[in-house]
N, C-alpha and C positions, 0 to 999 in steps of 0.2 A: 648379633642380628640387627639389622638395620629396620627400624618401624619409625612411621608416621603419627606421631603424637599429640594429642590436644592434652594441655592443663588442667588437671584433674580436680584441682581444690581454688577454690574463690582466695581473693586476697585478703589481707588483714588490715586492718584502717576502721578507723572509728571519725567521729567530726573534731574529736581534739588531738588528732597526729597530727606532726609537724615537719616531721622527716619521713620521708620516704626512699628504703633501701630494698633497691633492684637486685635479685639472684640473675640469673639465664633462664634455666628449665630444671625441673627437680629431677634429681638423682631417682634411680629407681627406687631405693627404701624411702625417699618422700614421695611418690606415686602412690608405692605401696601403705604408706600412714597416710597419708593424703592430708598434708600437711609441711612445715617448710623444714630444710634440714633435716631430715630424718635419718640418713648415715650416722651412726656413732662416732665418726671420726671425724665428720667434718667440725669445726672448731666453731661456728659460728655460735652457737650457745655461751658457751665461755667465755669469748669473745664479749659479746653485747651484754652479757651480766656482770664483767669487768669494767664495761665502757659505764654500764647504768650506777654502777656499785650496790650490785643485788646478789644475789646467792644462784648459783644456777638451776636455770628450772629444771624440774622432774620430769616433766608431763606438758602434754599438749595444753591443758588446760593452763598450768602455770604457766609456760610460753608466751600464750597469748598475753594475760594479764600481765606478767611484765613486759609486754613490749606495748600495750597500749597505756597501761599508768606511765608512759613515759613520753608517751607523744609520735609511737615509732612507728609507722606503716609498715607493711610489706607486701612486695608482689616481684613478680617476675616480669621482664625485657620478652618473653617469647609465649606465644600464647598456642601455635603449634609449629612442628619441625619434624623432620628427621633425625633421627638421631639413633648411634648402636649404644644401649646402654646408658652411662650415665657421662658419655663425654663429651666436655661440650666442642673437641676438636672435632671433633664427628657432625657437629650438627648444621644442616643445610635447610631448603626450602623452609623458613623462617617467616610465620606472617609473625607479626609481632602484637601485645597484650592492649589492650583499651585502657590507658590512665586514666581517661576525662572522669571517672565516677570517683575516683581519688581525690583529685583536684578538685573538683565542685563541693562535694562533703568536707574536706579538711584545707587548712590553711598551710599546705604544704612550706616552708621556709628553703627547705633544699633536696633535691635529689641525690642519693649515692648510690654506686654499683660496685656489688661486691664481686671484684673478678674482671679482669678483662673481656671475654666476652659479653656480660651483661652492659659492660661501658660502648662496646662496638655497637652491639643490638643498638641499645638506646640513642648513641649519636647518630647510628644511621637511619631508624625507623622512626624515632619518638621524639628527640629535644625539637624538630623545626614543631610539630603538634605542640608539645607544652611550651616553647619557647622559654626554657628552663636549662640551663647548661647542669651537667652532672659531675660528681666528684669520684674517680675512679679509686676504689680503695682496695689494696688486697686479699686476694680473695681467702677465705678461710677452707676452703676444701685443702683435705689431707694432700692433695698432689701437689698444694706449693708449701713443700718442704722446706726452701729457702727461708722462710717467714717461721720465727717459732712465737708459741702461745703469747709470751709474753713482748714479744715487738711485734705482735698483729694487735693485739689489746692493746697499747700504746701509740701507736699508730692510729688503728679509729676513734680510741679518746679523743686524740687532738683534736680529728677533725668534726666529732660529732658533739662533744659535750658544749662546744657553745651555742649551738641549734636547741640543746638541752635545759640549761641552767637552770630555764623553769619550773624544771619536773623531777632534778633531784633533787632528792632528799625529803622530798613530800611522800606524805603515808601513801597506801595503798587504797587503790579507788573501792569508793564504794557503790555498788548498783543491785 
């Protein structure tokens, strides 16, 4: 069934991220946790806890903290859309998400998008606003199969750990 969707959960970012990585629009189970990835299957978790060299989080709680002890934003390319479910082949009337509160809090070094669509949104709607070109990296949703665990985690090391270097291998923040 085909609905008109606004973005249910604010983004992630604190004032010491330094990368910022674009989803599209959440999947229903992350509507429904209201929260990022929330599908079982999609790989992103494992992914960025391979890329940080952490343990994969539990919990939404543990999520966050390792993706901010590490300098790592998060938000979505679409802020509302059409869309049936959770595909992003499906999704049309697209206004797209407000960066600038990312950007002015944090010292962003590079944008990445995870997924092709999230790369389309952002070149067409956001990079001329942030004047920031973006690095398309493949996506971790279960549907690209071609990509297995361990050459998707290999892959976004390469291109994330030197935006990184700072933040691995330092303890766990304290607040």
């Amino acid at each position: 069934m085909r609905q008109t969707i606004v973005h249910p959960f604010p983004p992630l970012y604190d004032e010491n991220s330094r990368i910022l990585i674009l989803g599209s629009f959440p999947s229903v189970k992350s509507r429904e946790q209201r929260f990022f990835y929330g599908h079982p299957q999609n790989r992103f978790w494992k992914v960025t806890a391979g890329v940080l060299e952490c343990e994969v989080p539990r919990d939404i709680p543990e999520k966050r903290e390792m993706l901010l002890t590490h300098g790592v934003a998060l938000w979505d390319s679409i802020a509302r859309c059409e869309i049936e479910g959770s595909s992003d082949a499906s999704i049309t009337g697209v206004v797209p998400n407000d960066l600038s509160p990312i950007f002015e809090a944090a010292d962003i070094r590079q944008v990445f998008c995870n997924g092709k669509k999230s790369f389309e949104m952002y070149a067409k709607h956001l990079e001329s606003l942030t004047g920031r070109p973006a690095v398309c990296l493949p996506s971790t949703s279960p549907a690209n199969a071609a990509w297995s665990l361990e050459r998707l985690t290999a892959y976004w090391a390469e291109r994330l750990r030197p935006f990184l270097r700072e933040t691995l291998n330092k303890s766990p923040r304290t607040s």
